[in-house]
BAVO-316314 format. One line per field, with one value per atom (N, C-alpha, C, CB): residue in three letters; chain; atom name; x, y, z. Coordinates in nm, 2 decimals, decimal comma. Each point is the difference from the previous one (the first is absolute). Glycine has a CB too. Example, Ala and Ser with C-alpha at 12.3 -4.5 7.8 and 13.67 -1.06 7.14 Angstrom:
// residues 2
r = ALA; ALA; ALA; ALA; SER; SER; SER; SER
c = A; A; A; A; A; A; A; A
a = N; CA; C; CB; N; CA; C; CB
x = 1,32; -0,09; 0,09; -0,19; 0,15; 0,09; -0,08; 0,12
y = -0,57; 0,12; 0,12; -0,12; 0,23; 0,11; 0,11; -0,06
z = 0,78; 0,00; 0,00; 0,12; -0,19; 0,00; 0,08; -0,22
// end
This chain:
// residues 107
r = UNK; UNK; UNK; UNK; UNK; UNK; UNK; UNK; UNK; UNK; UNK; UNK; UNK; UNK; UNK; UNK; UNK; UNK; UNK; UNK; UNK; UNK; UNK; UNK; UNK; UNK; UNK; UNK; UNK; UNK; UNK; UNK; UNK; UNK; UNK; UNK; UNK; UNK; UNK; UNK; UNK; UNK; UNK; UNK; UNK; UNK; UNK; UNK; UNK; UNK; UNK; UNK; UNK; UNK; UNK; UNK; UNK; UNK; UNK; UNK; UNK; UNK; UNK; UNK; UNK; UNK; UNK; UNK; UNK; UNK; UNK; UNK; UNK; UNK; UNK; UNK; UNK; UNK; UNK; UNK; UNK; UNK; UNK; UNK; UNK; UNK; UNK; UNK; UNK; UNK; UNK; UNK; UNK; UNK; UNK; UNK; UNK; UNK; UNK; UNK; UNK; UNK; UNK; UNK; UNK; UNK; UNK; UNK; UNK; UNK; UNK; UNK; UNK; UNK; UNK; UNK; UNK; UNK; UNK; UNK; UNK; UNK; UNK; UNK; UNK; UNK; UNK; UNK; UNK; UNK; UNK; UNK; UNK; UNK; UNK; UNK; UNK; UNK; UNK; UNK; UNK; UNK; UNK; UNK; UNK; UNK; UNK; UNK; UNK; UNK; UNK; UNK; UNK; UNK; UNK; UNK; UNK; UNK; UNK; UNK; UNK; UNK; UNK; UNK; UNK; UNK; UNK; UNK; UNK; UNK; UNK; UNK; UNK; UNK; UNK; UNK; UNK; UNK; UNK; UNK; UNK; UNK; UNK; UNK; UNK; UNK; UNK; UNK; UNK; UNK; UNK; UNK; UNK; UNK; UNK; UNK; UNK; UNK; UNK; UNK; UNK; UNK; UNK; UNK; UNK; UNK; UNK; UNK; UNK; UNK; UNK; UNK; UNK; UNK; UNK; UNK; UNK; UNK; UNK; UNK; UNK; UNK; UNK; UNK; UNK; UNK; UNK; UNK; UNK; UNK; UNK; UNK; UNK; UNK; UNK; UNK; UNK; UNK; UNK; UNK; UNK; UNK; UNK; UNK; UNK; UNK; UNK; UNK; UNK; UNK; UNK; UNK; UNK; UNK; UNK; UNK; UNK; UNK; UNK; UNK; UNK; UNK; UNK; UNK; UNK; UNK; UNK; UNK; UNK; UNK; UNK; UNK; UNK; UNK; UNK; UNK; UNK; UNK; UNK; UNK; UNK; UNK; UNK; UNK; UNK; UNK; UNK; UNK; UNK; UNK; UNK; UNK; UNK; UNK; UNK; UNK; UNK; UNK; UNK; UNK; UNK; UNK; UNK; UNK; UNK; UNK; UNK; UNK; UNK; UNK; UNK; UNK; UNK; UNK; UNK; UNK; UNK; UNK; UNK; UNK; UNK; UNK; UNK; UNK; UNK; UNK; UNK; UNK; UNK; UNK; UNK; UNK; UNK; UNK; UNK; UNK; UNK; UNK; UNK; UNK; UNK; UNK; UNK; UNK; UNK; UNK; UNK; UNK; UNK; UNK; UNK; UNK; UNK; UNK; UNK; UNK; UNK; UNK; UNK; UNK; UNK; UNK; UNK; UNK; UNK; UNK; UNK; UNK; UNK; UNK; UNK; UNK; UNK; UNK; UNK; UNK; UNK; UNK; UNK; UNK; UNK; UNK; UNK; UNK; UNK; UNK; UNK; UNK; UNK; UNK; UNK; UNK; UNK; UNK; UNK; UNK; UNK; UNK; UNK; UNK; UNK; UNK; UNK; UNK; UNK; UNK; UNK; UNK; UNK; UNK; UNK; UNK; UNK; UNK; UNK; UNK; UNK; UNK; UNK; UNK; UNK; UNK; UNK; UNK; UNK; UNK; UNK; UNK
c = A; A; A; A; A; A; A; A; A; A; A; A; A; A; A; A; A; A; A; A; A; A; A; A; A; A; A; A; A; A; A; A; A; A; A; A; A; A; A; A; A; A; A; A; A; A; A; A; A; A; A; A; A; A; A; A; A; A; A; A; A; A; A; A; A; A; A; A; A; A; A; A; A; A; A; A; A; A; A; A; A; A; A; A; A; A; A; A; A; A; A; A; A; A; A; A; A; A; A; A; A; A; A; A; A; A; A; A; A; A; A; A; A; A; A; A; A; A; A; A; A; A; A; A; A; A; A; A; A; A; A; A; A; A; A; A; A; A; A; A; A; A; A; A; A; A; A; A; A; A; A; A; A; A; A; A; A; A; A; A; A; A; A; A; A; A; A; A; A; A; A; A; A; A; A; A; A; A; A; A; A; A; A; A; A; A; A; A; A; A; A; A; A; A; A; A; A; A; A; A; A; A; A; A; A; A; A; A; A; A; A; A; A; A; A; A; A; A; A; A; A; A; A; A; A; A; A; A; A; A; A; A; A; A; A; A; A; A; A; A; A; A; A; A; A; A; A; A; A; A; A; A; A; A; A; A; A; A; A; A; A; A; A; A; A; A; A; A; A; A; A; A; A; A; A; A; A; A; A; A; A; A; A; A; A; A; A; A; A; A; A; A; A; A; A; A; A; A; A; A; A; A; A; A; A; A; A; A; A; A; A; A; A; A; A; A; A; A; A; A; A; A; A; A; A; A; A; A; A; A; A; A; A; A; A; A; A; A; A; A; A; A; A; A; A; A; A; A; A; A; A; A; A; A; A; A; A; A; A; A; A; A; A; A; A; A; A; A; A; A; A; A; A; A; A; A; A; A; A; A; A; A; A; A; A; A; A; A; A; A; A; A; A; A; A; A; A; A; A; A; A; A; A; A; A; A; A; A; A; A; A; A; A; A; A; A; A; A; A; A; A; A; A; A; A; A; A; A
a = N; CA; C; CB; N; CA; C; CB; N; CA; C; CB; N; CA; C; CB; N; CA; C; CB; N; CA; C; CB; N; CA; C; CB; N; CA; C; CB; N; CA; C; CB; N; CA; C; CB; N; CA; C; CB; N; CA; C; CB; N; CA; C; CB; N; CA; C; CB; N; CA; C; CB; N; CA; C; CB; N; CA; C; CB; N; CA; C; CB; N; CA; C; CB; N; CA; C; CB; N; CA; C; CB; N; CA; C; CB; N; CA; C; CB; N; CA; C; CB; N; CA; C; CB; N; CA; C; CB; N; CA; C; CB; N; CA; C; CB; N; CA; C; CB; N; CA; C; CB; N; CA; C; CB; N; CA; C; CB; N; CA; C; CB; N; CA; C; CB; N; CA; C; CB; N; CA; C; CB; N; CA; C; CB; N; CA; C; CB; N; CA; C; CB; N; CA; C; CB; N; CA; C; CB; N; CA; C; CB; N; CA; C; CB; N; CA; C; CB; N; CA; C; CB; N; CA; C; CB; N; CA; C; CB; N; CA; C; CB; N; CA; C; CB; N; CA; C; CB; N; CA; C; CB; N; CA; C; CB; N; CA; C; CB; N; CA; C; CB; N; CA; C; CB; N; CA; C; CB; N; CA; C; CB; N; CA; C; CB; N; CA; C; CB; N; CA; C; CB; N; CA; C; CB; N; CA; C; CB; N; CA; C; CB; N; CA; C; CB; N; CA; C; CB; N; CA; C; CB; N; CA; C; CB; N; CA; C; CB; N; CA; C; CB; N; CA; C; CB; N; CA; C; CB; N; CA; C; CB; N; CA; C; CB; N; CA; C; CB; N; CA; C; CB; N; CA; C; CB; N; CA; C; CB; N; CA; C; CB; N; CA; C; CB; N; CA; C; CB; N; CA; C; CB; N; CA; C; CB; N; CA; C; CB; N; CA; C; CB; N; CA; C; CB; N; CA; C; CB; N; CA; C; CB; N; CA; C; CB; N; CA; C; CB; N; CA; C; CB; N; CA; C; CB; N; CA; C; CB; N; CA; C; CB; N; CA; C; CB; N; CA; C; CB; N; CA; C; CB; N; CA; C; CB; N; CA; C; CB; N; CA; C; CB; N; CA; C; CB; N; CA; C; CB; N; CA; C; CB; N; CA; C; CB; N; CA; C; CB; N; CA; C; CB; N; CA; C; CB; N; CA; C; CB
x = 7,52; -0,11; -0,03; 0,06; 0,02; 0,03; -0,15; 0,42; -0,37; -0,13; -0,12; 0,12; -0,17; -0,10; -0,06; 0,12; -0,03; -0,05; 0,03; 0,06; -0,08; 0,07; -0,12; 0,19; -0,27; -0,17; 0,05; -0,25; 0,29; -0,05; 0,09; -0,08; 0,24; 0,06; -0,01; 0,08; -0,16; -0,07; -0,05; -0,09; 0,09; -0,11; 0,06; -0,33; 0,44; 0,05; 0,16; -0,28; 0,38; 0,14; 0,04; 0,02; 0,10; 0,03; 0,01; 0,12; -0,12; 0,02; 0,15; -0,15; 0,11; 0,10; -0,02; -0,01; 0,14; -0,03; 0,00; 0,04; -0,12; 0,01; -0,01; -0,09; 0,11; 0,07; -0,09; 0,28; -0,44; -0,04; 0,02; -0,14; 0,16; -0,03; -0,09; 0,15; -0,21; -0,17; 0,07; -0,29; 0,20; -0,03; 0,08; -0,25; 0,23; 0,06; 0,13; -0,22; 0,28; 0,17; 0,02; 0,07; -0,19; 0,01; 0,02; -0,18; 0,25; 0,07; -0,02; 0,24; -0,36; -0,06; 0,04; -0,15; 0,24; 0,02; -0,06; 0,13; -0,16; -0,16; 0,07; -0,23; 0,20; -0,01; -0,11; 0,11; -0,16; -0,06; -0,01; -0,04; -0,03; 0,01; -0,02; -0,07; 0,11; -0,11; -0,09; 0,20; -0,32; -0,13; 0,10; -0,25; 0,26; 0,07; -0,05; 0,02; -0,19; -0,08; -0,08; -0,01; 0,02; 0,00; 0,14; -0,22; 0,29; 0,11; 0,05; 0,09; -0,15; 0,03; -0,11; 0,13; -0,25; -0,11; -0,01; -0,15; 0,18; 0,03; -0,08; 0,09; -0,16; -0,18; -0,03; -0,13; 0,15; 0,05; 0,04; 0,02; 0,14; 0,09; -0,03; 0,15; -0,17; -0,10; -0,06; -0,03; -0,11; -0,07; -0,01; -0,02; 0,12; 0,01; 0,16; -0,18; 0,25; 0,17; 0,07; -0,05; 0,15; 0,12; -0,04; 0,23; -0,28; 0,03; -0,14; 0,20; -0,33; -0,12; 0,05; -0,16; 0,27; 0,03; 0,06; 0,03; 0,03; 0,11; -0,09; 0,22; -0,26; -0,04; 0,04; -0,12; 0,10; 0,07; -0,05; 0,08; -0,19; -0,08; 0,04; -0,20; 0,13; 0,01; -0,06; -0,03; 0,10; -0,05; -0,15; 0,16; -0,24; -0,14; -0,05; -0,06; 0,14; -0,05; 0,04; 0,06; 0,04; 0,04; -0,05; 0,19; -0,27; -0,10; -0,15; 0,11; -0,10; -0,15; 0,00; -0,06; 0,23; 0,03; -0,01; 0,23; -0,17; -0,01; -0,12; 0,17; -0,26; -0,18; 0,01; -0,21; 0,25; -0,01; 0,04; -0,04; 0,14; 0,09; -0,04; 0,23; -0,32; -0,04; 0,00; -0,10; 0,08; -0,01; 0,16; -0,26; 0,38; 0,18; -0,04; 0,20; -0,21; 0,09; -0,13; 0,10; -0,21; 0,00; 0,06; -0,11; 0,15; 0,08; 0,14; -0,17; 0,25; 0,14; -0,02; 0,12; -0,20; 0,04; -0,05; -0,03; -0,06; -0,02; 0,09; -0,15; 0,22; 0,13; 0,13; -0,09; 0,09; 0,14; -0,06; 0,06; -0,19; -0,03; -0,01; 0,13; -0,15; -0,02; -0,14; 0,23; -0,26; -0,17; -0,03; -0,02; -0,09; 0,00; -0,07; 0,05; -0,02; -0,04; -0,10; 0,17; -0,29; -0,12; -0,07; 0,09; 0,02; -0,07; 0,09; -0,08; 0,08; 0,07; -0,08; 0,22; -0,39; -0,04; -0,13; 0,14; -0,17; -0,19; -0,11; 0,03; -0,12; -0,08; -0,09; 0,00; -0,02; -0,09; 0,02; -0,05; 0,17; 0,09; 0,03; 0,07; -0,06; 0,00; -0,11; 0,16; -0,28; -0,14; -0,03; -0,06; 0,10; -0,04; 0,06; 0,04; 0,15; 0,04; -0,06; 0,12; -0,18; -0,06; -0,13; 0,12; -0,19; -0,13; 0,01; -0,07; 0,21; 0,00; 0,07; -0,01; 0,07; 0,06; -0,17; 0,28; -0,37; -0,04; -0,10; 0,07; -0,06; -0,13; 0,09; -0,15; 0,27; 0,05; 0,02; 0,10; -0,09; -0,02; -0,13; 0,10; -0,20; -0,17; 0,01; -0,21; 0,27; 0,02; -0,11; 0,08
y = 30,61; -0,07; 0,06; -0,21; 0,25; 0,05; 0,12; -0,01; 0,14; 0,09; -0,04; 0,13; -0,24; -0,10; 0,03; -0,19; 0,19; -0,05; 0,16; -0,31; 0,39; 0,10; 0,07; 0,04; -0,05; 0,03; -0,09; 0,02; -0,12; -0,11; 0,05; -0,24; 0,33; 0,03; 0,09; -0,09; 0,18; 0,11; -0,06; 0,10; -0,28; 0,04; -0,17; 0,21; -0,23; -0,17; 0,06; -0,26; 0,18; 0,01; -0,11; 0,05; -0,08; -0,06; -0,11; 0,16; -0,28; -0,14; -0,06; -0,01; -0,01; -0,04; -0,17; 0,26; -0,32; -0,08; -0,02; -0,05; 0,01; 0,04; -0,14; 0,26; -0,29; -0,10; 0,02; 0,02; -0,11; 0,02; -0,12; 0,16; -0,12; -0,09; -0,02; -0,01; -0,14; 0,05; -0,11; 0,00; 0,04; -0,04; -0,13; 0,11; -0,22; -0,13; 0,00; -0,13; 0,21; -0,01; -0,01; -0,13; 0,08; -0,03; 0,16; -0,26; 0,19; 0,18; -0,03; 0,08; 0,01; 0,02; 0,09; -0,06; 0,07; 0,04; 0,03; -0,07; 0,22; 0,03; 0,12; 0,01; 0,04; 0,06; 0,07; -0,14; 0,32; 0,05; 0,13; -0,19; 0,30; 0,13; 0,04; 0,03; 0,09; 0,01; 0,15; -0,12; 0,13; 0,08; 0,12; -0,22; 0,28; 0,20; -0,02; 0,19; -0,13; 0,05; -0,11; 0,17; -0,30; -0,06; -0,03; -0,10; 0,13; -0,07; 0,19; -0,30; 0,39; 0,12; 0,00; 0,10; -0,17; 0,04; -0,12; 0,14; -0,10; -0,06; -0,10; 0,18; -0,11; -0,08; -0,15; 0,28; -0,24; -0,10; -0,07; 0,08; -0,10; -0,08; -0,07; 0,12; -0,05; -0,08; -0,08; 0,13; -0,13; -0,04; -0,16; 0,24; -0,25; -0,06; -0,05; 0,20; -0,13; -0,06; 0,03; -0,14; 0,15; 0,05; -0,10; 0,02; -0,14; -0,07; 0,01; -0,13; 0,20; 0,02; 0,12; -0,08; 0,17; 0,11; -0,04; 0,15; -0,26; -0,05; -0,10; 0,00; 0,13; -0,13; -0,10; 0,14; -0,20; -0,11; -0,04; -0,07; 0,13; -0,03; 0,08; -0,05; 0,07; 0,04; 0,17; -0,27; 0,29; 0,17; 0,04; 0,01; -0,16; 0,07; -0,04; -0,03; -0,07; 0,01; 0,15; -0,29; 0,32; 0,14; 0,09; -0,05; 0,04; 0,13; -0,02; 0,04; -0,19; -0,01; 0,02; -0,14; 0,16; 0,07; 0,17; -0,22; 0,28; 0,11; 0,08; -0,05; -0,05; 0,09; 0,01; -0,16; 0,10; 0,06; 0,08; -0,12; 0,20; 0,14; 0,13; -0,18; 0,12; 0,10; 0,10; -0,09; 0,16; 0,18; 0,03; 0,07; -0,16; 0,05; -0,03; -0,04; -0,08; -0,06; 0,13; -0,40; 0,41; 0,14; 0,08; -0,02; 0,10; 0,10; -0,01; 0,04; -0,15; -0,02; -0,03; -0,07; 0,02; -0,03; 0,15; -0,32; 0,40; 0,12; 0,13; -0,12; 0,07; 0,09; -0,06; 0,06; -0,15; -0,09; 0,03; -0,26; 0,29; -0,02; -0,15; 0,22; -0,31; -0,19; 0,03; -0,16; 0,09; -0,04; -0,10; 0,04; -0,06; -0,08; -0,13; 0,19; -0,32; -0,14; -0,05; -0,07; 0,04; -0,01; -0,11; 0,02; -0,11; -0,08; 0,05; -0,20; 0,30; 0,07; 0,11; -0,06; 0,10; 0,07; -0,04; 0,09; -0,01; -0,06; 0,01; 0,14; -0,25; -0,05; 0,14; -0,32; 0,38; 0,13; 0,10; -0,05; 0,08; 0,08; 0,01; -0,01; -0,13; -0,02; 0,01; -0,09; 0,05; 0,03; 0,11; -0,11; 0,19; 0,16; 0,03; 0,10; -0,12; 0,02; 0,02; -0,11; -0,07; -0,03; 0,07; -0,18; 0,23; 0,06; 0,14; -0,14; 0,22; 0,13; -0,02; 0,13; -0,21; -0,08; 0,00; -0,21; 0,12; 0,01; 0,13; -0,23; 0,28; 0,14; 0,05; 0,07; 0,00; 0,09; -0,05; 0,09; -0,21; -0,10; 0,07; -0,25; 0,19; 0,00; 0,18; -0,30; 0,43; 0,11; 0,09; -0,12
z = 18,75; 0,06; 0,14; -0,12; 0,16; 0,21; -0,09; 0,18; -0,26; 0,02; -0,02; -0,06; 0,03; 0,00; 0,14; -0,17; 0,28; 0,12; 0,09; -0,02; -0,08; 0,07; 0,11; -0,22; 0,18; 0,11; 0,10; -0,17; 0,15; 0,13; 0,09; -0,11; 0,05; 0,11; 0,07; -0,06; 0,03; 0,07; 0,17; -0,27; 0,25; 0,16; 0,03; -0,05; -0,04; 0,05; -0,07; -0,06; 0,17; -0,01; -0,13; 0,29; -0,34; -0,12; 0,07; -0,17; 0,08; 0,03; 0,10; -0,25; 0,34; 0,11; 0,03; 0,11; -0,08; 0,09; 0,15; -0,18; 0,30; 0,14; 0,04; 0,03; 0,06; 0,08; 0,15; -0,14; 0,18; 0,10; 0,14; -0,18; 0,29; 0,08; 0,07; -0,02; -0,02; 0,08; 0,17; -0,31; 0,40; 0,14; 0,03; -0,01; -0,07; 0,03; -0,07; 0,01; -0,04; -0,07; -0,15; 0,20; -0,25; -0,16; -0,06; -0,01; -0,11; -0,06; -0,16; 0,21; -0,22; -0,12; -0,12; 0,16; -0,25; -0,08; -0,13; 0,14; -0,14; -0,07; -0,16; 0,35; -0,43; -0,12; -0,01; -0,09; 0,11; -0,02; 0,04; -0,04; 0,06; 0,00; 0,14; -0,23; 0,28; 0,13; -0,06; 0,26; -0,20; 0,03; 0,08; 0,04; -0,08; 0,06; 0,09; -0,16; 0,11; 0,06; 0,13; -0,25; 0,26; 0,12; 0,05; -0,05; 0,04; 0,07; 0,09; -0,24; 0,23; 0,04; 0,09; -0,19; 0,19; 0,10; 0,11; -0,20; 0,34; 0,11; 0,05; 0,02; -0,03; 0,04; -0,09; 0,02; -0,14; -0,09; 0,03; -0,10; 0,14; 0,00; 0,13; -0,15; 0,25; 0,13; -0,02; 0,10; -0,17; -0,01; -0,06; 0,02; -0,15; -0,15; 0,02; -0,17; 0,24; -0,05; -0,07; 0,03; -0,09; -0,06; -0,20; 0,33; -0,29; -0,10; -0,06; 0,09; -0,07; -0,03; -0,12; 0,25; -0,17; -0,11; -0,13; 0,19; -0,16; -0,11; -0,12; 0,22; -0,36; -0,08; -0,11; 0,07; -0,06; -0,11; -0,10; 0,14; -0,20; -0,11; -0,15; 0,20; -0,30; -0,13; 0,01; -0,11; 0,01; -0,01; 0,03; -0,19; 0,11; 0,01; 0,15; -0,28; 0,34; 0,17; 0,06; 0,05; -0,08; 0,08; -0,05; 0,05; -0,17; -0,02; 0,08; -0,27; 0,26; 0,11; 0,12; -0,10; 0,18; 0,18; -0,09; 0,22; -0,32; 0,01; 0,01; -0,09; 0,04; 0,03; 0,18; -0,24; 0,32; 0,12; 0,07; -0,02; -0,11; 0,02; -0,11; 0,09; -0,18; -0,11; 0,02; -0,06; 0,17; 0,00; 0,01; 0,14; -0,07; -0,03; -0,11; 0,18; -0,23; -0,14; -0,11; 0,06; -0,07; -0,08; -0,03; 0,06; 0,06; 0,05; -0,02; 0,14; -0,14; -0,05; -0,13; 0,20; -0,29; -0,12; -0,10; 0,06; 0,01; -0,01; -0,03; 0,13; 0,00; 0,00; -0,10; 0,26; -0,30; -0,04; -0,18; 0,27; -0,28; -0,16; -0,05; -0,05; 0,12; -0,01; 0,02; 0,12; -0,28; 0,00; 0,10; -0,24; 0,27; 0,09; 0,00; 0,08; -0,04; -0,08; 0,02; -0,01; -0,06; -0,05; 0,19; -0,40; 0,42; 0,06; 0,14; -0,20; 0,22; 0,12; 0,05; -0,09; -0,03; 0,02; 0,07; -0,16; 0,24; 0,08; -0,14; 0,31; -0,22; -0,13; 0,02; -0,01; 0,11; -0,03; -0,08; 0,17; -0,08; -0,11; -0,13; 0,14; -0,24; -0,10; -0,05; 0,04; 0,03; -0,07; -0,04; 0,11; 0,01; -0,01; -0,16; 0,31; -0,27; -0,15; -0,13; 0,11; -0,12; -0,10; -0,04; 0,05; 0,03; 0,01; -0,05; 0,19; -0,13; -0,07; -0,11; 0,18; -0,24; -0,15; -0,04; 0,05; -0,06; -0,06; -0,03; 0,03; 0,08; -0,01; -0,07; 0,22; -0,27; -0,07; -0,14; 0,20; -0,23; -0,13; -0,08; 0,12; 0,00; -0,10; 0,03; 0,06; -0,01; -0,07; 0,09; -0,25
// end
C-alpha cells in the first residue's frame, strides 16, 4: 500500500506524529506529514509558522498542496520513474495532455 503513496513522497515526509505548542501553553498533539518543500523555505515559515507546514489531511488533500510545487514534484517523480497522480497534476497541464491525447488519436 506505502508504493501507493510513493509520488506523494517525493515532496511530503511519511506519516509522523508532532506534538505543537501554540502561544497560551495548550499542547496539541497532531498526525500527519510535513511539506519538504515549505518547511525548507524560510520566508515561508516566517510568514505561515511551523504548523501551516505540517499537513494533516488525506492523500488527495496533499496532492492538492502538491500543485503548488508541480515543477519539483514533476521533476522528482521524473527522475524516480513514479507516474505521477492524476489529482496532483495542474488542471492546464492536464488539458494540454489531453488535447495532444486526443490530436494523436483522431491521427
Amino acid at each position: 500500500k506505502k508504493r501507493q503513496a510513493d509520488d506523494l513522497l517525493t515532496i511530503f515526509s511519511e506519516h509522523l506524529t508532532v506534538k505543537f505548542t501554540h502561544s497560551d501553553g495548550h499542547v496539541e498533539v497532531v498526525t500527519g506529514r510535513w511539506c519538504n518543500e515549505c518547511r525548507s523555505d524560510p520566508e515561508f515559515l516566517v510568514k505561515y509558522g511551523r504548523q501551516k507546514v505540517f499537513h494533516i489531511g488525506s492523500n488527495s488533500s496533499c496532492c492538492q498542496h502538491i500543485r503548488s510545487h508541480y515543477t519539483q514534484y514533476h521533476e522528482c517523480c521524473a527522475e524516480r520513474k513514479i507516474p505521477e497522480n492524476h489529482y496532483a497534476v495542474l488542471c492546464q497541464v492536464e488539458k494540454a495532455r489531453q488535447g495532444v491525447k486526443n490530436t494523436l488519436e483522431r491521427g
